[in-house]
N, C-alpha and C positions, 0 to 999 in steps of 0.2 A: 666743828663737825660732831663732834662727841654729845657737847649739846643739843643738838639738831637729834638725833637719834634720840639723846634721853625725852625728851619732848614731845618724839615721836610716839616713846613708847608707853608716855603716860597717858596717851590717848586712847590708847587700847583698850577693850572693854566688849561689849556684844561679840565680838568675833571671837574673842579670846576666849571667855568663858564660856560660852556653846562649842566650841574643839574641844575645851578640857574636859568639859560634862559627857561627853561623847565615851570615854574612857571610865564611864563607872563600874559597877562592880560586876553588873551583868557582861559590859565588855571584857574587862579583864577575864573572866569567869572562859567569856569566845575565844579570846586569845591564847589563854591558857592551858584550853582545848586544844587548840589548833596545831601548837608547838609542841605539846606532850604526844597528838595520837600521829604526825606527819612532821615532826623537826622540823629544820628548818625551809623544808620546799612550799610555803606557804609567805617568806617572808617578801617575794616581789608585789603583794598584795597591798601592801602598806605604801611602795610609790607608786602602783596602778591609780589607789583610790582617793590620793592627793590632789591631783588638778582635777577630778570630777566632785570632790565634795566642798573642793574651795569652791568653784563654780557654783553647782548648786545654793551655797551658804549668800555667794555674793547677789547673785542673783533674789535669794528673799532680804538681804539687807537691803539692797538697794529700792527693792518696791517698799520697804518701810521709811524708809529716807526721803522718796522723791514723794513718795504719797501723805505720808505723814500717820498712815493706817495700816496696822497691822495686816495680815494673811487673810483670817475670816472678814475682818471690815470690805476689805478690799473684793470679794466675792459676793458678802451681803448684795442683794439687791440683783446680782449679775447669772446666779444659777436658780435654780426651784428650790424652797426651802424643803423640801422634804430631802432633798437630796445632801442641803447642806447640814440640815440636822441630822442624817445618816453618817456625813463626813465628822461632825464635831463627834457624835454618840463612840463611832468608831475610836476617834484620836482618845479621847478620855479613857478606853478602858483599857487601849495599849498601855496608853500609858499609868494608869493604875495599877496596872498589872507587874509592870516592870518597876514604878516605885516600890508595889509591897518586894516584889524580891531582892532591891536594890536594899529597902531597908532589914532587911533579915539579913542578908549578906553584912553590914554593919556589925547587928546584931552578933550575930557568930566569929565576926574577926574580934569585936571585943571581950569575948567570951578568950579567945583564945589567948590572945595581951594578959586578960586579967582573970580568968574566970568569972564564975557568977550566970545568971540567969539570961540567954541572947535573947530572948521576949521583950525581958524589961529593956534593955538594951538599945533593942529596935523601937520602941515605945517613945522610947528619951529621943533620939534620935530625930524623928519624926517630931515631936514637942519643937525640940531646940530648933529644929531647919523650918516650924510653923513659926513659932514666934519670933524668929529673927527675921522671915519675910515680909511679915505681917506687920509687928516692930517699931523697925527702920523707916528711914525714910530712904528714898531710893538710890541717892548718889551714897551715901551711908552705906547700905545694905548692896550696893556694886561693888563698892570697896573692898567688903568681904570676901564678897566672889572671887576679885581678882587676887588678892593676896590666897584665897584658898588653892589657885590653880599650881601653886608651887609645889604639892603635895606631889605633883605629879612625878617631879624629879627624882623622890623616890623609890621609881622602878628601874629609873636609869642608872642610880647611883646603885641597886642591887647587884642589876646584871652587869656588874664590872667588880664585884665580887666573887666569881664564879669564872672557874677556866672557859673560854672562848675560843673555838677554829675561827677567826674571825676572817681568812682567806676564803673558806668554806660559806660562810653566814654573807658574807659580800656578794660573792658569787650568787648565791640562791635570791638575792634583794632584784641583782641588777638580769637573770636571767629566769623566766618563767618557768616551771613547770608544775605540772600535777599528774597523779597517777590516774588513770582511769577505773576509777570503782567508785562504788556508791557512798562508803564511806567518806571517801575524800571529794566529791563532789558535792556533799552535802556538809561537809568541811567548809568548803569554800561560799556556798551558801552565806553559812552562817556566818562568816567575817563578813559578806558583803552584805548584809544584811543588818548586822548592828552598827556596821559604822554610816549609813543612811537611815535615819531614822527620821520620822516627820514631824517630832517633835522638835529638833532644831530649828528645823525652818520656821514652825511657829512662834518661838521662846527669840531669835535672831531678828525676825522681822517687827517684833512687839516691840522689840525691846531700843531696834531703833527709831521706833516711833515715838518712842516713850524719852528715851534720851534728846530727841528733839524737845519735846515738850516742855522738858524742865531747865530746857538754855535758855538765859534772857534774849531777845529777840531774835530767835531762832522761828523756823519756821518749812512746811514743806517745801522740795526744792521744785517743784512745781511749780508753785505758786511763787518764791518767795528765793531765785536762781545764782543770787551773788556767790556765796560760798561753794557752789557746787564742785569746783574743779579741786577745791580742798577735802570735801566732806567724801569725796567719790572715791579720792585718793587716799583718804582713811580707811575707809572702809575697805577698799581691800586689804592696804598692810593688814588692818584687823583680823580679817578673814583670812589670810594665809599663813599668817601666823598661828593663829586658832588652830587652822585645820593641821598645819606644821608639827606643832606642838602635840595636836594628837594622834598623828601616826607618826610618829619618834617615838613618844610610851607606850603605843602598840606593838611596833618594833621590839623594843627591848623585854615588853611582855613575855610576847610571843617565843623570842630569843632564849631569854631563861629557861619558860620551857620546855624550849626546845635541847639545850645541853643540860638540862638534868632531868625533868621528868620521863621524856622521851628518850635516855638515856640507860635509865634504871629505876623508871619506871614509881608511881603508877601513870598511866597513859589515859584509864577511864575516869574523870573528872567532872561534875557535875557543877558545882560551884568556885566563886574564887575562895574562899576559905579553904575546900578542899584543899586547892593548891598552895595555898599559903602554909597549911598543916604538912602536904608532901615534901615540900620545900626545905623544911626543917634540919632533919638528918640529911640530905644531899647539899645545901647550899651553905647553911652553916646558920648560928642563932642573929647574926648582923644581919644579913641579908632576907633572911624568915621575920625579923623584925621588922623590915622596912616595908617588905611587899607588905604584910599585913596592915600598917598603920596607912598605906593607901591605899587600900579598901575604905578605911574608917573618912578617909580624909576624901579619897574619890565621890561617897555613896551619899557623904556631907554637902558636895558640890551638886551634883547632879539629884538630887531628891528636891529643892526647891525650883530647878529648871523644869521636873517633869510632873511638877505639879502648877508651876506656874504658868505652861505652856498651857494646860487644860482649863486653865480660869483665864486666859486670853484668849483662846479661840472660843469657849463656850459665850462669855461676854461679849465679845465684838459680834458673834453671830445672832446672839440677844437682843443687841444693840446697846447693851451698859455700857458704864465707865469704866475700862479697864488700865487702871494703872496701878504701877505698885507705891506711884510718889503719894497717892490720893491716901487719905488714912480710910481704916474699914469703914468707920460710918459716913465716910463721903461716898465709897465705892459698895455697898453690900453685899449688892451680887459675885463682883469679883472675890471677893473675901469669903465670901459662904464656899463657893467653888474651891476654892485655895482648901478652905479647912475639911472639905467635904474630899477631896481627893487624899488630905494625908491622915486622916480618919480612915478612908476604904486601906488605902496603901498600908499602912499598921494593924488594920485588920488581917489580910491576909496570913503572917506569919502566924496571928493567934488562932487562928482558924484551922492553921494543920497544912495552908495548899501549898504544896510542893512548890520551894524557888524555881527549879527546874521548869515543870509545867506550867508555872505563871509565863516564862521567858520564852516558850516555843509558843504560849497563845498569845501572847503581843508581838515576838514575830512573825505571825500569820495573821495578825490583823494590820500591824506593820503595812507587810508587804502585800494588803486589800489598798491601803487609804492611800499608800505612801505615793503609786504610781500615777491613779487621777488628778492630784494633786499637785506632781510636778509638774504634769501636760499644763494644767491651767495656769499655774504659778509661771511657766516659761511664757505661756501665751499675755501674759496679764503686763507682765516686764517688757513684753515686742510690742505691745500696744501704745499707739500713740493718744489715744484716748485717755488710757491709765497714767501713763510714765510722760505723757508731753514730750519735750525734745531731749529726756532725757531714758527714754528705752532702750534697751540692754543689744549691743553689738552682737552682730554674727556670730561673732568668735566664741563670745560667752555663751549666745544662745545652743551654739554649738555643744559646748561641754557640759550644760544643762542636758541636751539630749540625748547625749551619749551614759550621761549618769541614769537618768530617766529609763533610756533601756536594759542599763545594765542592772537596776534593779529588778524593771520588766522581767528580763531573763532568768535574775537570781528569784524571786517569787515562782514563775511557772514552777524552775526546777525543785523548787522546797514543794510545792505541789506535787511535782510529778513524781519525788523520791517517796513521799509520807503519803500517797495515795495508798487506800487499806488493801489495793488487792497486790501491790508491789511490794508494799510494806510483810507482808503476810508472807509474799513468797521467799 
C-alpha cells in the first residue's frame, strides 16, 4: 500500500506545480491582505474555491492530455485570429505584469534576509529562473519545480508559531460570512480573483502536452486510448492535490495574518514584504524568517510558470514549436518569447512602477481574458469533435461553470467597486 501511494506520488507534476505557483508573492501579498484588514471571516474562501479550481485546472489538463495540444493550439483555427491575438496580447501583459511584481517582491524579501540593493536582487532572480528554463532539459527542469514546491510548507510551519483560537479560525473556514461594505466586498474580489488566474490554465494544459511528448510511446489519448483509464486518473490525483496544496498555504497565509496583523495591526498592506517586515515584532524572528524565505522561494516557483505560460500560448497561436524539452535553437520563437517576458517583467521594478499598480492592472486584465476563455475552454472539453469519447462529464462540466461564473461575478464586482464615479464618492 505505502508503495502504491509512493508511486503514486511521483507522478505528480503539472497539477502540483501550477497549485504551488498559484501562491506567489502577489498571492500571498492577497492573502495577507485579507487576514490583516477582515481576520479570520474571510477563511471559508479557501474551501469554497477548492472543488471550483480543481475543476477548472482538470478540465485544461485533460484537453491537453486527450489532445495532445495545448489551450492556444487547440483554438487556433477554431475562433477569428484577430480575436485570438487579442486573447494571447491580453494574457502576456497580465502576466508581465504580475511577473515584474512578483520579481520585486523577491527582490525586497532578499533585501530584507540580507540587505543590499532589491533591484539587483530582482535582476538575479529573473537571470536564474531564465536560465534554468532555458537550461534544462524538461524532465530536469520539472524536477526543480517539484522539489521547489516544498517552500511552501513554510507558511504552514510559521503559523504554528504564533498563538491560534483555532475553535474560532474553524468555525470561520467551515461557516461563511462577510460583512457588507465595499471594503470587504472588494476583499473578497481580490481572493477570488488571484486564486483563478488564466495563466494556470495555460502553463497546466502545455504542460500536459508536453509531458506527453517526451514519454516513449506516448501519445494523444485521442488517437492513441490504451492508457487512458490511467493517465485520467493521474491527472486528477495531480490536480487536487495541486489545488490542495494551495489553498492549505493560503489558509495559513491568510491565518497569520489574521492573529497578528489584524490583531495589532498594521492592517494597511500593500505588498508580501510588507507583511513579512510587520510580522517581525509580532510573530517573532523564526517565524518573520520563514514567511520571508517563501516569498523568495514562492516568486522562484512562479516567475518561470508566468513567463512560460506566455511563450506557450503566444507560440501555439503563431503556430511554432512550443516546448520546453526542445533547446532554443530548435524552438526560437518560444525561447525569444521566454526571454522577452522576463526581460519586460525585470524591467518593471527598475522602472519605478508600483508592485501594487502592476497587480490591480493584471487583475483587471485577468478578470477581461480570464472569463471568455473559460466558456470556450468548457465548450472545447464537451465537444466530441475536440476530446472524442473522451469529453469531460457533466459533473465536471458543472464545476467549470460554476467557477466560470464566479469569476464572471467577482470581475463585474471589481468593475463596479473601482468605477471612477463610485470610487470618487
Amino acid at each position: 500500500m505505502l508503495k502504491r501511494i509512493v508511486r503514486q506520488l511521483r507522478r505528480l507534476g503539472p497539477g502540483l506545480i501550477t497549485g504551488a505557483s498559484d501562491d506567489d508573492p502577489s498571492g500571498i501579498a492577497t492573502y495577507s491582505q485579507a487576514g490583516a484588514r477582515l481576520g479570520t471571516s474571510l477563511l471559508w474562501t479557501n474551501l469554497f474555491m477548492l472543488p471550483l479550481m480543481a475543476g477548472i485546472q482538470e478540465i485544461s489538463a485533460r484537453l491537453g492530455r486527450v489532445t495532445g495540444r495545448g489551450i492556444m493550439a487547440n483554438l487556433r483555427g477554431r475562433i477569428p485570429k484577430p480575436l485570438l491575438y487579442a486573447i494571447v496580447a491580453l494574457l502576456f501583459t497580465a502576466n508581465t505584469l504580475n511577473l515584474g511584481a512578483d520579481l520585486a517582491a523577491i527582490g525586497d524579501a532578499v533585501r530584507l534576509l540580507t540587505g543590499g540593493p532589491a533591484l539587483l536582487y530582482a535582476a538575479l532572480a529573473a537571470l536564474l529562473s531564465a536560465a534554468l528554463e532555458s537550461g534544462l532539459r524538461y524532465q530536469s527542469y520539472a524536477r526543480v519545480l517539484r522539489w521547489t514546491t516544498l517552500v511552501l510548507f513554510s507558511y504552514v510551519a510559521a503559523a504554528f508559531l504564533v498563538h491560534v483560537d483555532w475553535k474560532g479560525a474553524i468555525h470561520d473556514t467551515l461557516v461563511p460570512s462577510l460583512r457588507m461594505d465595499a471594503g470587504a466586498a472588494t476583499m473578497l474580489i481580490a481572493v477570488l480573483g488571484t486564486t483563478i488566474s488564466p495563466y494556470l490554465f495555460f502553463w497546466q494544459s502545455s504542460e500536459e502536452a508536453e509531458e506527453m511528448k517526451v514519454r516513449r510511446h506516448a501519445g494523444p489519448l485521442k488517437t492513441s486510448p490504451a492508457p487512458a483509464r490511467r493517465e485520467l486518473r493521474r491527472i486528477r490525483l495531480d490536480t487536487w492535490t495541486g489545488m490542495m496544496l494551495s489553498n492549505v498555504v493560503a489558509f495559513f497565509i491568510m491565518l497569520m495574518a489574521a492573529v497578528t496583523l489584524h490583531r495589532r495591526g498594521p492592517t494597511d498592506l500593500e505588498t508580501a514584504a510588507q507583511a513579512a517586515e510587520a510580522l517581525r515584532p509580532l510573530a517573532g524572528p523564526y517565524a518573520y524568517a520563514l514567511f520571508t524565505a517563501g516569498i523568495v522561494g514562492t516568486g522562484l516557483l512562479a516567475a518561470p510558470i508566468l513567463a512560460g505560460s506566455s511563450a506557450y500560448a503566444v507560440s501555439e497561436a503563431l503556430g511554432w514549436p512550443a516546448m520546453l524539452e526542445k533547446t532554443p535553437r530548435q524552438a526560437k520563437g518560444f525561447y525569444a518569447i521566454l526571454a522577452l517576458s522576463f526581460a519586460m517583467g525585470a524591467g518593471l521594478p527598475a522602472l519605478g512602477i508600483s508592485p501594487v499598480k502592476a497587480l490591480v492592472a493584471s487583475a483587471v486584465l485577468n478578470g477581461i481574458v480570464a472569463v471568455p476563455i473559460m466558456v470556450v475552454l468548457i465548450r472545447l472539453a464537451r465537444s466530441t469533435t475536440t476530446m472524442g469519447e473522451f469529453r469531460i462529464s457533466r459533473r465536471l462540466a458543472t464545476l467549470g461553470w460554476i467557477a466560470t461564473a464566479s469569476m464572471a461575478l467577482a470581475s463585474a464586482a471589481f468593475f463596479w467597486t473601482h468605477w471612477p464615479t463610485r470610487a470618487s464618492s
